[in-house]
Structure formats: structure tokens, C-alpha cells
N, C-alpha and C positions, 0 to 999 in steps of 0.2 A: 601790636595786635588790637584788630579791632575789638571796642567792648558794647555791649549792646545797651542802652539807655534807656529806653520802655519797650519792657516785656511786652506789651499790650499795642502797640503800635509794629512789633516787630511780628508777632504773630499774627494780624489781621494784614498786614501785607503781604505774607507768606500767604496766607487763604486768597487774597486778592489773585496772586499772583499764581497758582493751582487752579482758582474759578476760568481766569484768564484762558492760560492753556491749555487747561480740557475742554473751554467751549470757544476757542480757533482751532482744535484739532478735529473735534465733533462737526466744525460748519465747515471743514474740508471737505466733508464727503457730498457735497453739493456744489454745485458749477458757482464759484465766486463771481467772474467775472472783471469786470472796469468799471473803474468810476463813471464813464460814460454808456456803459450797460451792464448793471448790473445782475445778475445771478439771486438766485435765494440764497447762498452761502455768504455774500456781501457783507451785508450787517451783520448776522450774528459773528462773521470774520472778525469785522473793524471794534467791535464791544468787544470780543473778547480780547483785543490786541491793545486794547483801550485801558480794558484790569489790567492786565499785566503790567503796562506800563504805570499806571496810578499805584498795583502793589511794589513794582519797583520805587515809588518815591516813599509812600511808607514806610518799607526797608531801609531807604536810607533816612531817612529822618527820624528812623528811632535808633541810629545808631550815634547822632547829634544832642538831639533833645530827650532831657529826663522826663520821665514817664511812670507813672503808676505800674506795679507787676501785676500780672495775670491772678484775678478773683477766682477764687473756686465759682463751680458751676451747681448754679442751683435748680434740681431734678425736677421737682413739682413743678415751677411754672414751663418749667419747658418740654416734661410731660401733659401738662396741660391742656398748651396751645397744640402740639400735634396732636394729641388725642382729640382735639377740638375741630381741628381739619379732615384728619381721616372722619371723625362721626360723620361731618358735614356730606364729605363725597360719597360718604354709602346711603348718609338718608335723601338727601335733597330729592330724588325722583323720585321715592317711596311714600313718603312721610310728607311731603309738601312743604314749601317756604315757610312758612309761620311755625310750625312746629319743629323746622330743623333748626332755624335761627332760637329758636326760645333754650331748645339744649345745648347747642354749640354756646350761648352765652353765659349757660350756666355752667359748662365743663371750661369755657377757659378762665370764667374769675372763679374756679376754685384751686388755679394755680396761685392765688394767694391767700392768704389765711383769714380766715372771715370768721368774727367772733359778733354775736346779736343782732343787733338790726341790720348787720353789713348783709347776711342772705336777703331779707325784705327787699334791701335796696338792690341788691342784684337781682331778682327776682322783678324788679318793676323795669328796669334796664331793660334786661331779656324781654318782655311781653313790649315793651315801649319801639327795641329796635325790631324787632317778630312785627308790627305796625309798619312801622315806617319801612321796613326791605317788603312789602305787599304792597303797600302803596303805590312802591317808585320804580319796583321790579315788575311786579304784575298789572297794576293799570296805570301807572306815567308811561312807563317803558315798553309796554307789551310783551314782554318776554316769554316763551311757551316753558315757562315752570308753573308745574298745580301751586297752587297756593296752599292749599289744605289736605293733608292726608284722603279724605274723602275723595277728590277730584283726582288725586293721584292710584288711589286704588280702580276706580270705575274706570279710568282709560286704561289698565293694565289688564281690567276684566273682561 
């Protein structure tokens, strides 16, 4: 009987291999095509046939090579970061770049634990990257995102 050698390589191919499947079952319902003309279902066809295969080798190579067992899961950072993305999609039109990036970077480093000057320092982070995503999104790039709450209210009004 086979025996499984890392938990942690045998479960990330198993997800590989789920990702796989559900997005070549999903890119079915679009005209595939040939390699010689291809369809919009193409590629995301040949990626997902691509996991599946890469979670097929994980699977078996965690049933060769020893391997670390599966960590518990830890809530706060990974409450965090989604909480930190859903904010982002409900402010960004609202609330403007600067002001969305300043709280999304402050709800995802409080998925980890910050004891005295680590807030400061996250807090200069946050106003530092709020800077530079205005800079390179709104006038390097051009992008039609308000910048500031302000300009995002007065085109809404």
C-alpha cells in the first residue's frame, strides 16, 4: 500500500489538481478551438490541463519524498489579507486611490501582530505606498481612478 510521505506536498497537488479541473471544465463552455485557431476557451483550456497535470506530479512526489505535515492554519493573517481585498473593491471608486491603499495597508499588516513602533512603521508604509500607487497609477499610467476621495465624490455628484 501506498503511503503518503509529505502531507503538504500531497495536499497542494490535490488543490492543484481541483484548480486544474474546474477551470478546463469552466473554459469548456466557450468555443476551444486548434492550435491553429484558436477560440477564447484555448487557454484557459490548456492552464487548466497544465494544473492538473503539475498537481499530478506533486501527488506523486509526495508519495516518494519525505515532507513536512500539514501546519495548522492561521486565521488573522488570512482574515486579514481578504478583508484587505474585499475593503479595497468596495472603496477604490468611492474613497479614491490614496485613501484606499492607506487602509488596505493597514488592515493587511494587522494580520500580524504589531507590538510599539511596528504601527509607526506600518503607518509610514501605508501613506509611502498611498504615494507611490498615485504616482504610477494616476499620472505615470493614466488610469481613470480618482485619486482622492474628493474627485471621486464630485464625479458621482
Amino acid at each position: 500500500m501506498l503511503r503518503i510521505k509529505s502531507q503538504q506536498s500531497f495536499w497542494a497537488g490535490v488543490l492543484f489538481m481541483t484548480f486544474g479541473a474546474a477551470q478546463t471544465w469552466l473554459s469548456l463552455q466557450y468555443t476551444v478551438g486548434t492550435p491553429a485557431r484558436m477560440g477564447p476557451g484555448f487557454m484557459p483550456a490548456l492552464l487548466g490541463g497544465v494544473l492538473v497535470v503539475l498537481g499530478l506530479i506533486i501527488t506523486a512526489n509526495s508519495l516518494l519524498v519525505s515532507g513536512p505535515k500539514v501546519e495548522p492554519i492561521y486565521w488573522r493573517p488570512l482574515a486579514a489579507i481578504i478583508g484587505a481585498m474585499l475593503l479595497f473593491a468596495l472603496l477604490i471608486e468611492g474613497a479614491g486611490l490614496a485613501l484606499t491603499t492607506v487602509l488596505v495597508v493597514l488592515v493587511a499588516g494587522s494580520g500580524y501582530r504589531l507590538r510599539g513602533w511596528a504601527w509607526a512603521r506600518l503607518g509610514a508604509l501605508a501613506i509611502g505606498m498611498a504615494v507611490l500607487a498615485v504616482a504610477l497609477f494616476i499620472y505615470g499610467l493614466r488610469q481613470p481612478i480618482p485619486a482622492w476621495w474628493v474627485a471621486a465624490w464630485w464625479t458621482w455628484g
